[in-house]
C-alpha positions in Angstrom: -66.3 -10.3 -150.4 -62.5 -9.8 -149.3 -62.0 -9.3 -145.1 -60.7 -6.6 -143.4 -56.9 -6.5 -143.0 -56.1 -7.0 -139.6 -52.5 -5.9 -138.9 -50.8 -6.8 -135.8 -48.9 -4.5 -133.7 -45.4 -4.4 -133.9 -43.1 -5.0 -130.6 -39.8 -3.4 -131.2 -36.5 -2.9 -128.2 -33.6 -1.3 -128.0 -30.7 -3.3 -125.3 -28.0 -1.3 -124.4 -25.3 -2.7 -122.1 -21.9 -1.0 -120.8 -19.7 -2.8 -118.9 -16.8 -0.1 -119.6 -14.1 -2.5 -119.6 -10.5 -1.8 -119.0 -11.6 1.6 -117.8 -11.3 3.0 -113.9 -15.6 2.7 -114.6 -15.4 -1.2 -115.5 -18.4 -2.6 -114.5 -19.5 -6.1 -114.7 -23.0 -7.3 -114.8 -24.5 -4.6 -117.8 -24.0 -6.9 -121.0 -25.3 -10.3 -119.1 -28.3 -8.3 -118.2 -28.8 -7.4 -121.8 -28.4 -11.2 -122.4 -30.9 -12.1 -120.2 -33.1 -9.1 -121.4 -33.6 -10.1 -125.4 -34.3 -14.0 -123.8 -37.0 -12.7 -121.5 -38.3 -10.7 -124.3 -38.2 -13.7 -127.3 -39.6 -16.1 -124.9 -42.0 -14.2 -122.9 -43.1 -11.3 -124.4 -43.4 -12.2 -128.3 -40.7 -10.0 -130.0 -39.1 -11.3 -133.1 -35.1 -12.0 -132.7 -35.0 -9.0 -135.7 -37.1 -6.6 -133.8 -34.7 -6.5 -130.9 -31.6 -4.0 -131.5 -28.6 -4.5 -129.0 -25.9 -2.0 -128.5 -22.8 -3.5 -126.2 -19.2 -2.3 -125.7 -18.1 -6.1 -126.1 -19.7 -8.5 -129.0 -21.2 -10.9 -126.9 -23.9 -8.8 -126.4 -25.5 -8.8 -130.2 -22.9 -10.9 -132.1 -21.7 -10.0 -135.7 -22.0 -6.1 -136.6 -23.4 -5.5 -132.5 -23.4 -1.7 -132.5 -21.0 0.1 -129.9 -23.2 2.1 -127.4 -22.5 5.3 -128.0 -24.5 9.0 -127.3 -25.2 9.0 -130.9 -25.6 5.5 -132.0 -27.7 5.0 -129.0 -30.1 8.6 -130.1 -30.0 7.0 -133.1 -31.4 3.4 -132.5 -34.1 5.1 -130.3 -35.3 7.3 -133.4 -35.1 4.5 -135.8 -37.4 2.5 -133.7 -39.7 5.0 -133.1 -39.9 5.7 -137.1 -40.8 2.4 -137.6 -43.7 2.2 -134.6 -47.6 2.8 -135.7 -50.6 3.4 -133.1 -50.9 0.4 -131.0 -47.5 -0.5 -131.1 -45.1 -1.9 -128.3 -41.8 0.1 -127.6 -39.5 -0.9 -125.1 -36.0 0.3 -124.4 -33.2 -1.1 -121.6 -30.1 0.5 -120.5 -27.5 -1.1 -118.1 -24.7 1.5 -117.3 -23.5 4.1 -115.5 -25.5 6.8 -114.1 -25.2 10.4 -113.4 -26.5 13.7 -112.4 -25.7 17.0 -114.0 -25.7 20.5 -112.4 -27.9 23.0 -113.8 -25.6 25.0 -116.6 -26.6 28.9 -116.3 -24.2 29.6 -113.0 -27.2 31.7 -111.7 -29.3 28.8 -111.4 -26.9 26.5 -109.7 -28.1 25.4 -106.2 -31.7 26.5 -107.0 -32.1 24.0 -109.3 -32.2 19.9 -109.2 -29.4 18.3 -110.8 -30.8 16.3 -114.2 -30.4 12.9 -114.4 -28.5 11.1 -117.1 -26.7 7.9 -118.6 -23.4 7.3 -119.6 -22.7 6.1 -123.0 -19.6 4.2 -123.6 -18.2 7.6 -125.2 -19.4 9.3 -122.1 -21.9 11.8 -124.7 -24.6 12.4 -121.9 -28.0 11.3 -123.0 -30.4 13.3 -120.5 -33.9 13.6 -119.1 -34.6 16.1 -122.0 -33.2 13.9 -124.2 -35.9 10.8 -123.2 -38.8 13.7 -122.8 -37.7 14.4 -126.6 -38.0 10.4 -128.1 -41.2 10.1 -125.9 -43.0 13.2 -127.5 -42.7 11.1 -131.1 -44.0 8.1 -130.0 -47.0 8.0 -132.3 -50.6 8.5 -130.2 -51.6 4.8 -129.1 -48.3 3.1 -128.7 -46.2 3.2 -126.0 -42.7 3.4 -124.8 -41.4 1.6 -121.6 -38.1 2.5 -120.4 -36.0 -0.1 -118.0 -33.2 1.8 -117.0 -30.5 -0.5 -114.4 -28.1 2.9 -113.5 -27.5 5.1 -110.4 -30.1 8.5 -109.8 -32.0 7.1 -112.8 -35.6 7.8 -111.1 -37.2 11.1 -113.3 -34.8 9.9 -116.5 -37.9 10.9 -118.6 -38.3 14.7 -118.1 -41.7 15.6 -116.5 -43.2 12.3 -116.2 -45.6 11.6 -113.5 -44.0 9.4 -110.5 -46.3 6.6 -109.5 -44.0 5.0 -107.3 -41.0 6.9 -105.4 -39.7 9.2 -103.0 -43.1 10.4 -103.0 -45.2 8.2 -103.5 -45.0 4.4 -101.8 -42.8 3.7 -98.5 -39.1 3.0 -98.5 -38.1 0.8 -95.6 -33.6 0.7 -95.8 -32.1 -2.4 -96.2 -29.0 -3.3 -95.2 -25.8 -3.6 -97.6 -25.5 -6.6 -99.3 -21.9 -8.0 -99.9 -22.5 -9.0 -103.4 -22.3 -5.9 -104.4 -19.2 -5.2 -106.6 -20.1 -1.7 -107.2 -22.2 1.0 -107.7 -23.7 2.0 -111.5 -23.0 5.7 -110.9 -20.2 8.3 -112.4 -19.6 11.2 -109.9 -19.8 14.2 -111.9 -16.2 15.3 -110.8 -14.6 12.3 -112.2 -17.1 12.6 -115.5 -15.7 16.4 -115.9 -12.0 15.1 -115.5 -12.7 12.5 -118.5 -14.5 15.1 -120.4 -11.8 17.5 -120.2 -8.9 14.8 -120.8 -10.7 13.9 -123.6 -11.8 17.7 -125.0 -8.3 19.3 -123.8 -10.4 21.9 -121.9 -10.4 23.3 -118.4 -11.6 20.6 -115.9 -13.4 24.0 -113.8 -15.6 24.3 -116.7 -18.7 22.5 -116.9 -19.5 19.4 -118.3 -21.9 20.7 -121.2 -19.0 22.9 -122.4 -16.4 19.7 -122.9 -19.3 17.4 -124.6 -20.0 20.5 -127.1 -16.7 20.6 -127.9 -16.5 16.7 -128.0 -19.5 15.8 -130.0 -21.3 18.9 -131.5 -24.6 18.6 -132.6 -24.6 15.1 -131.1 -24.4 16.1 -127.9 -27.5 16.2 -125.8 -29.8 19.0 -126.7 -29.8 20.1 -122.4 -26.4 21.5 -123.3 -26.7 23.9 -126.5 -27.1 27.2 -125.1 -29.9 27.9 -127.3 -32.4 24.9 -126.3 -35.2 26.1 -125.0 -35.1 24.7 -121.6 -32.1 26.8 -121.0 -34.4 29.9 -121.3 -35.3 30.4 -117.5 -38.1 33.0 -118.1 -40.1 30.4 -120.1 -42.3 28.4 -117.7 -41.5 24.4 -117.4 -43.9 22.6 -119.2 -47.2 21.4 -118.9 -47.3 18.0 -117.2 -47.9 15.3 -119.4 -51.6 14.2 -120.5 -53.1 11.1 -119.1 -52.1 9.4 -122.6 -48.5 9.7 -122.1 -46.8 7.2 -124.1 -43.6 6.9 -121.6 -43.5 4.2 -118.9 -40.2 4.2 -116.7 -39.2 1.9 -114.5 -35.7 2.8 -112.8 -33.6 0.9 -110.5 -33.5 3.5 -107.9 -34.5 6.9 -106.6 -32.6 9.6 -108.0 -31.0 10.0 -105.2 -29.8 6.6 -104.7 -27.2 4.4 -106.0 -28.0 0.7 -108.5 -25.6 -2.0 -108.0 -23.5 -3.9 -110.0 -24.2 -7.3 -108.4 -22.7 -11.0 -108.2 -26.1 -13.4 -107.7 -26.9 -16.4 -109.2 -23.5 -17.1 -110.0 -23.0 -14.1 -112.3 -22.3 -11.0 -112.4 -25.8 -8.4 -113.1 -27.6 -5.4 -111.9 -29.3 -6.0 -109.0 -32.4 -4.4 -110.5 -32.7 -6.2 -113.6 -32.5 -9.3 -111.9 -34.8 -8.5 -109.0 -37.0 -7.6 -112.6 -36.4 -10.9 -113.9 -37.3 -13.0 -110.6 -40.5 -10.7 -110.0 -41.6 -11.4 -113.4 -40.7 -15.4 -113.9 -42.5 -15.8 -109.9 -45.8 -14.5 -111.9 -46.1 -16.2 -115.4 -49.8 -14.1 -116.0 -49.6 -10.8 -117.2 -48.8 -8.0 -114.0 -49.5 -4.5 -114.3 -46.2 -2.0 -114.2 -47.2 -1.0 -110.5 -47.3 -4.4 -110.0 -43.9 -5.2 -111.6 -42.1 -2.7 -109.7 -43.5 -3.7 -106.2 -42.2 -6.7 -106.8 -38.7 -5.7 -107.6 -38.8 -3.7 -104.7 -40.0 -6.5 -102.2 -36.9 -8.7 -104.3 -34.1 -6.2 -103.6 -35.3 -5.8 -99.7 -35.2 -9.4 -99.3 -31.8 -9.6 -101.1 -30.6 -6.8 -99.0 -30.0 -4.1 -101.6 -30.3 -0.3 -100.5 -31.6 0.7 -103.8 -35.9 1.3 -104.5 -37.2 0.7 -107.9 -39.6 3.8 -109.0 -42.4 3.9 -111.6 -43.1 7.3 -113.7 -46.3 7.0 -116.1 -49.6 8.1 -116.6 -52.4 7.1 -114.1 -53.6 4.7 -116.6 -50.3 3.1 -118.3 -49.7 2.6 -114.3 -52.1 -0.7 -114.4 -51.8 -1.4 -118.0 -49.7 -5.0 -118.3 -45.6 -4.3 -118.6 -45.2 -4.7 -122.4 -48.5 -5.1 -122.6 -48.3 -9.1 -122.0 -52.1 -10.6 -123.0 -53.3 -13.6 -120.7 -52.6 -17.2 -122.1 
């Protein structure tokens, strides 16, 4: 009598790092915490070296045929790996770059609306908080998708997901500025609308979802076509998520705060993805993602850092273990 087929779930990433080099947005620390990322996850966490895709704006980052981070190849890495997942399956996806937030398009609305978060490719094509809510929605029912994101405002990157810890929820005591700071991960969106229209040849008084049209068409992020639905005001928001949301975000600040672009250890890094790195190699056994992001928190106060991790998930992917680590 032949067993059963037992097949084990795969564990699949996506690295991005932008360091922006020999641009007025250079930072310095986004590729070394990719690095340090696909190590963490090899070592620790049981992903295959061929499972772990990594996207850089310099080649040290993935080696031979390392893909440039751009809007679309970034969009595009993200669907490929969700294509390949199956129920039960481990997701995970980290971004070190600049941040940004976007004013609401419709003129109308501007002012009564919240600015949308977003990151900056090495292009500068936006990928938004629709754009997230979008790859999380095809997560197939049973896996999951967790979302490190090491940028400025990136708290509520995934449209609509429930905030566990945040500006709302859990205390934040300020810090005082820390000197290894080199600089903050964060565009302002007046100096992202001057590239834009450089770039595009446009108006610089015209918004930034006009100049990214133009720029990149169809690849630019479905918040700025005209005709996506969210740009229909009438039509309620939607539903929150169900308690089997598959997205799990951990950002490396409020969305009103700032991440830094740090010097520690003798390198250059974000302060939150190291703060992640120390809070998980202090705790060898599996900790839950609340767990994971008090712990950066209680990292980047003692380090000095102005900046407060936040966790958006279900109630139950809340306590589930980050990347779903099993106990030795």
């Amino acid at each position: 009598m032949e067993g059963k087929t037992t097949t084990t779930p795969k564990r699949l990433a996506t690295l991005v790092g932008c360091n922006y080099a020999g641009t007025p947005h250079e930072l310095r620390g986004c590729i070394n915490d990719v690095i340090a990322m696909r190590d963490l996850l090899v070592s620790r966490f049981g992903f295959a070296a061929a499972d772990v895709a990594v996207l850089t704006d310099d080649a040290r980052g993935g080696g031979a045929g390392v893909q440039l981070p751009t809007g679309a190849n970034i969009k595009r890495a993200l669907a490929d790996m969700v294509a390949r997942a199956a129920p039960g399956d481990v997701l995970f996806f980290h971004y070190s770059g600049h941040g940004t937030l976007v004013p609401p398009v419709t003129p109308e609305h501007r002012g009564r609306r919240k600015e949308d978060e977003a990151i900056v490719p090495c292009d500068f094509n936006l990928i938004t908080d629709v754009d997230f809510r979008a790859v999380v929605d095809r997560v197939p029912r049973g896996a999951s998708l967790t979302v490190v994101s090491d940028s400025c405002h990136s708290g509520g990157l995934i449209d609509n997901e429930k905030e566990q810890i945040g500006p709302s929820v859990g205390s934040c005591t300020p810090a005082e500025s820390d000197a290894r700071t080199l600089r903050a991960r964060f565009v302002p969106y007046g100096a992202l609308v001057e590239h834009l229209a450089g770039a595009s040849g446009g108006d610089a008084s015209h918004h930034a979802a006009d100049h990214l049209v133009a720029l990149f068409g169809a690849d630019a992020s479905a918040k700025f076509h005209k005709h996506h639905k969210h740009h229909h005001h009438d039509i309620a928001p939607p539903a929150p998520r169900p308690d089997d949301d598959a997205g799990i975000l951990l950002s490396g600040c409020q969305t009103d705060e700032t991440s830094a672009d740090a010097f520690l250890r003798g390198k250059a890094c974000g302060a939150f993805s190291n703060a992640l790195q120390a809070a998980l190699a202090a705790h060898p056994a599996p900790m839950s993602n609340r767990e994971v992001v008090t712990m950066a928190r209680k990292v980047l106060a003692e380090q000095g850092f102005e900046q407060h991790p936040c966790l958006y998930c279900s109630d139950a992917n809340a306590d589930k273990p980050f990347l779903c680590q099993q106990q030795a």
